[in-house]
N, C-alpha and C positions, 0 to 999 in steps of 0.2 A: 904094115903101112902106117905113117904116120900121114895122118887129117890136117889137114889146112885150119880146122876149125872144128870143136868139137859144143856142141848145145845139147846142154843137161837140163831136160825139164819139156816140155810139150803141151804148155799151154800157151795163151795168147802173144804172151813176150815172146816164148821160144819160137812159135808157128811161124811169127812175122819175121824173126829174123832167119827164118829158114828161106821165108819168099824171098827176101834180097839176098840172100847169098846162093841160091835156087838161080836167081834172075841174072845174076852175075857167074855164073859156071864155077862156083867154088868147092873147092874138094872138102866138104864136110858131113858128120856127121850126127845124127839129134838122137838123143838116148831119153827113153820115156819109162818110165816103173810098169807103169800101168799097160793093160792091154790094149786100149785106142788111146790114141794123144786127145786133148781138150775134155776132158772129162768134167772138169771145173765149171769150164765155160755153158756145158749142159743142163747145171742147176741154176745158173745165174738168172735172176730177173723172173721169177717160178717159171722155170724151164722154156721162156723165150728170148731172153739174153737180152736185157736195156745192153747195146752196144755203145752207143756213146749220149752225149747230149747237145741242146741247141748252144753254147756255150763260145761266143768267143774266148781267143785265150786269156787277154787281161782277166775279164770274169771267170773265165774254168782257174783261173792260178787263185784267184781272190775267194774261191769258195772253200781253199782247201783248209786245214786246220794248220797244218804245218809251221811251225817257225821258218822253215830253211825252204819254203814252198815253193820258191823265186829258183831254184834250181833243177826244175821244170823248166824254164823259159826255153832252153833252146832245145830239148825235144819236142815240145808242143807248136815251138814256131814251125817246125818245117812237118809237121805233123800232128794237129790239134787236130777239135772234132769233126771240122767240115772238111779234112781229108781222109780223117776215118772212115767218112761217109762217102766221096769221093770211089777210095780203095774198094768197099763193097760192091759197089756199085758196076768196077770196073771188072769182076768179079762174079758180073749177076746175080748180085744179091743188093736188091733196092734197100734200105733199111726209113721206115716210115716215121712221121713226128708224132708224137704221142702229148697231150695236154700242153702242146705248145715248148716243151723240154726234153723228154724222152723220144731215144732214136730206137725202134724193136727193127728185126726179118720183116720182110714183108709175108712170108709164111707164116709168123707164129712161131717158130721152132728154131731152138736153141742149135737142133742140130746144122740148119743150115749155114748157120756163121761159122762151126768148124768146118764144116765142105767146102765153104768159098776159102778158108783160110789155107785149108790141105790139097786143094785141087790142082795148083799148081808143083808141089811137093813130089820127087822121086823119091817113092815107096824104099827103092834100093838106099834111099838115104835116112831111113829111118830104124833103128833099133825098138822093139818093144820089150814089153813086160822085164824088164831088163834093170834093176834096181843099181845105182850106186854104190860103193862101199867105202871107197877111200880114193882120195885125190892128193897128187905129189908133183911137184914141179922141179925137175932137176934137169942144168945142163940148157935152158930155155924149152924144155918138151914138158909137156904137161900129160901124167899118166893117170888112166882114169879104169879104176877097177870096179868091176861089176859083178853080178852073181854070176855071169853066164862067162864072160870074157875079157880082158885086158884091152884099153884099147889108150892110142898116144898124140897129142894134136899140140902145135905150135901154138895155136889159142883158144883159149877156152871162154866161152859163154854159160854164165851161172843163171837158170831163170827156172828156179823152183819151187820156185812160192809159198805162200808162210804156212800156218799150221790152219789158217781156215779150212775146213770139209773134210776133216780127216776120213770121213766116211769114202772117200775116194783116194783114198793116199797119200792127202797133204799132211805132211810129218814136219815139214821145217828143217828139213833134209841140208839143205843150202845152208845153213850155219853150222853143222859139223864142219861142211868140206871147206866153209871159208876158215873153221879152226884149224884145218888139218892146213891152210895156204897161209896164215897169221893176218888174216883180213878183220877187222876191227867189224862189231856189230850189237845193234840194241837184243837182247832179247826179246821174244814176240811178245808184245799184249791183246785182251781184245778190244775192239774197235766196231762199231755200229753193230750195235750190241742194245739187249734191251738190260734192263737194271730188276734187283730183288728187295724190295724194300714191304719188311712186315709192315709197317707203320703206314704205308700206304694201300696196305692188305686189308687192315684193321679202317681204314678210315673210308676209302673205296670200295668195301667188298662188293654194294650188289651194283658197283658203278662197271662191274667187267664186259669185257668188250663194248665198251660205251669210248668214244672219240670225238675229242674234243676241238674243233681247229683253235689256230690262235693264240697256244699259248707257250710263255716264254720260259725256257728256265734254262738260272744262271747256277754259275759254279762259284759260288763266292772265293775258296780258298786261291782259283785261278782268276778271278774276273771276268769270267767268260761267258757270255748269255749267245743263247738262239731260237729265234720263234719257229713255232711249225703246227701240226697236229700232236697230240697226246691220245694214248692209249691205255684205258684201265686195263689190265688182265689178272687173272688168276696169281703171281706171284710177283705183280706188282705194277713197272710202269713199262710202256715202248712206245711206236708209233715212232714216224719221223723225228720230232725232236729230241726224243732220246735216243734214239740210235747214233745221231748226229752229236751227241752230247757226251755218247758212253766212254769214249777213249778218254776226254777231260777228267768225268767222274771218278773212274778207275785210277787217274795218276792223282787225283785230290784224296781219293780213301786211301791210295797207297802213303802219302804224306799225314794221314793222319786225320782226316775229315769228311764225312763223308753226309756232309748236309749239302742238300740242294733248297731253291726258292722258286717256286712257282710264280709265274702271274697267268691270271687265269684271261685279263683282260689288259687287252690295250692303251691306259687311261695313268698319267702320270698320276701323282695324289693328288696336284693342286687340281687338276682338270676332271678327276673324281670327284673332288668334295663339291665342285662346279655343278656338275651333273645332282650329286643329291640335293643341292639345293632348290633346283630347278625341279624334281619330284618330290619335295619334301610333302607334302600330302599323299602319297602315295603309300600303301602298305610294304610293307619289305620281299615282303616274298614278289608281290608285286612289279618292285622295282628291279629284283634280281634277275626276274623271267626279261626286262627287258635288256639287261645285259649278256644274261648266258642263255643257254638253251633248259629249259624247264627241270630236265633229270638233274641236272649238273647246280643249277639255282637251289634247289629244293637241297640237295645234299649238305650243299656251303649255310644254309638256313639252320640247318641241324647240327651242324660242324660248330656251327656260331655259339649257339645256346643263348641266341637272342629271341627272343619273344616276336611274333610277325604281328608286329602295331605299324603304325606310321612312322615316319624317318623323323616326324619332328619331336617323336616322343621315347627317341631312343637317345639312351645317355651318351655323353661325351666317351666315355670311357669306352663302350660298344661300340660307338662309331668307329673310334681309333683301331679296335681288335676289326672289326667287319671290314674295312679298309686294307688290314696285311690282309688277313684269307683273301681279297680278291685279285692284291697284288704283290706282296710279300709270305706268300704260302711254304713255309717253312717244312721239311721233310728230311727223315734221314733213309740214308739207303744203304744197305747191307754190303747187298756185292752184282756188280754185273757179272753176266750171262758167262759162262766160261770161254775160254780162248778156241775149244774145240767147236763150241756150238756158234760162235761170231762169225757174221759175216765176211768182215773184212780183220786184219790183225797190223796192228801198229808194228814199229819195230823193224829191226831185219839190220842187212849191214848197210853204213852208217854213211851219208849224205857226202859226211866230209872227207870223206876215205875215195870218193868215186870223183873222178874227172866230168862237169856235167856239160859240156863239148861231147864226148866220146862214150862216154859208161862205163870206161873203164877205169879198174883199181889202179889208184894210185902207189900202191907197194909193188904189186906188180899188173904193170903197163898192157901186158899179154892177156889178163884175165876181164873181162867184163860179169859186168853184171847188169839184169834189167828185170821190170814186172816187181811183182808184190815180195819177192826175195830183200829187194832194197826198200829200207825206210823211208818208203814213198809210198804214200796212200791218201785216198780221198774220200769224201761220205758217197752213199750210195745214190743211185742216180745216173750211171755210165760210166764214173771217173775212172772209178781203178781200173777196169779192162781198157780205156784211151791210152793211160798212164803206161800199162802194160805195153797196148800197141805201139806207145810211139816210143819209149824208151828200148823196148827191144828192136824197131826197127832203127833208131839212132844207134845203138850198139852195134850192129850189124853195117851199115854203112860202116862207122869208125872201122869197125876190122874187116871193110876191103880194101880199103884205104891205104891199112897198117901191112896188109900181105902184098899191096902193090910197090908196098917202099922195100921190100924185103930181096 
């Protein structure tokens, strides 16, 4: 039998575009490695799955990192967050606001977004534990070999997703089979990701598990800054801002550089030196507790190797060094967290290669792609599973579309 439609992968992209082609009576088929589909989606968010967030789309597109990020626009129009939320719902699965940004289950539990996602899904149309092996397209039929069996589909939806989790099977599977199809693609990197830096080992030690809000750090080699929380640990830095930061850092060391700049505080220089003026009787340490929190004060004291007198009796010179540390804190860093251990993974195939109307490849027309397989990704917080959802359910319209003209 040759499929109408064949969807390799069983996660959030694939599930969704199983719902529309489910909801449309399409003859196809979804092939999973794994022995339940959404496996991924189980760990996400510590196992209660941030599903999307409060984000209209101008703002979800403006958060993202991406150069090419604008090529989102038309699957988040007709499918951004507040349809994500929408679709759950419709679904019965309420999904709740969490600190005014994050959307969870109204249970708690991760497993209930795959059950709303699969509940509509004929079982008879699903393949498991059933891995890949090679994919060939000849004649316009698309043949797709597997451990278990052979199987042939007029189009094919790629949604495999990157190398994150490998602990559940994500292999990055999806860029072989686009080598074996000549589909153009980044390799994967990691991405919200924490960083390894001795030097922040050595200067932080007993600052671990100590979190800092507030501060900013840029990627000089990129010109890239992002404020957020900071987290000391055991091998070095994370927390939100460096997660948010780690894919930047990773293609700076890969070029050759691997210093970042801290500011620990919100205060240009002129409008610092403002401020010490206005406390200049005030002892340093003193002064320090009133801009940072006491642990973290005390530290940058120590860092200094300035002496704790008053500010009007500390030298030019000191002033000038006390000044970077609180807002040009100079740091190099090793290497971020590995691609298997990251959250999310940069990379996949390639932006300009995919039709962003449809999903599909523009070598060939018959093949889509969607979800975190394509160089499309966003920081954590909901994005990548929306991105997932709405780009695999925009693939899946485009190809009922394409079998109606056929």
């Amino acid at each position: 039998m040759i499929y109408d439609v064949i969807i390799i992968g069983g996660g959030p992209a694939g599930l969704m575009a199983a719902n529309v082609l489910e909801s449309h009576h399409i003859n196809y088929l979804l092939i999973e490695k794994n022995e339940r589909v959404g496996k991924k989606i189980l760990l996400t968010g510590g196992k209660r799955c941030n599903v999307t967030n409060h984000l209209l789309v101008p703002d979800f597109i403006d958060a993202l990192h991406m150069k090419h990020k604008r090529f989102l626009y038309h699957a988040l129009k007709s499918f951004g967050p507040q349809e994500v939320v929408s679709f759950f719902k419709s679904k019965g699965l309420n999904l709740l606001l969490e600190q005014g940004f994050k959307y969870f289950p109204e249970t708690g539990k991760s497993q209930s977004v795959v059950d709303a996602l699969t509940q509509s899904i004929n079982p008879q149309h699903m393949i498991l534990s059933s891995a890949v092996q090679k994919i060939t397209f000849n004649q316009n039929i698309f043949h797709v070999s597997t451990n278990k069996s052979d199987y042939q589909s007029k189009i094919l939806l790629l949604a495999t997703g990157s190398n994150a989790y490998p602990t559940i099977g994500s292999s990055g599977d999806g860029l072989k089979f686009a080598t074996h199809l000549g589909i153009p693609y980044k390799p994967f990197t990691p991405a919200e990701t924490s960083v390894y830096s001795n030097e922040a080992l050595s200067l932080f030690k007993d600052l671990q598990g100590f979190s800092l809000e507030g501060v900013k750090v840029t990627v000089p080699r990129l010109k890239a800054s992002y404020k957020e929380s900071l987290l000391f640990t055991h091998f070095g830095l994370s927390g939100p801002v460096i997660l948010h930061m780690s894919e930047l850092i990773h293609h700076a060391i890969v070029e050759g550089d691997n210093n970042i700049i801290l500011s620990f505080i919100d205060y240009s220089e002129e409008a610092l030196k403002t401020l010490i003026l206005s406390h200049i009787k005030e002892k340093l340490s003193t002064f320090l507790q009133i801009l940072l929190p006491k642990k973290m004060a005390l530290k940058l004291l120590l860092i200094s190797g300035i002496k704790d007198v008053n500010l009007s009796e500390i030298s030019k010179k000191d002033m000038a060094s006390l000044i970077d540390l609180l807002i040009r804190f100079p740091l190099k860093i090793d290497h971020v967290e590995s691609i298997e251990k990251a959250f999310v993974n940069a990379g996949g195939i390639i932006a300009d290669g995919i039709n962003p109307k449809t999903m599909a490849t523009k070598k060939i027309p018959q093949l889509y792609v969607a979800g975190e397989l394509t160089d499309l990704q966003g920081p954590i917080g909901g994005f990548n599973i929306t991105i997932a959802l709405s780009t695999g359910r925009l693939a899946a319209y485009s190809m009922v579309e394409a079998l109606s003209k056929q």
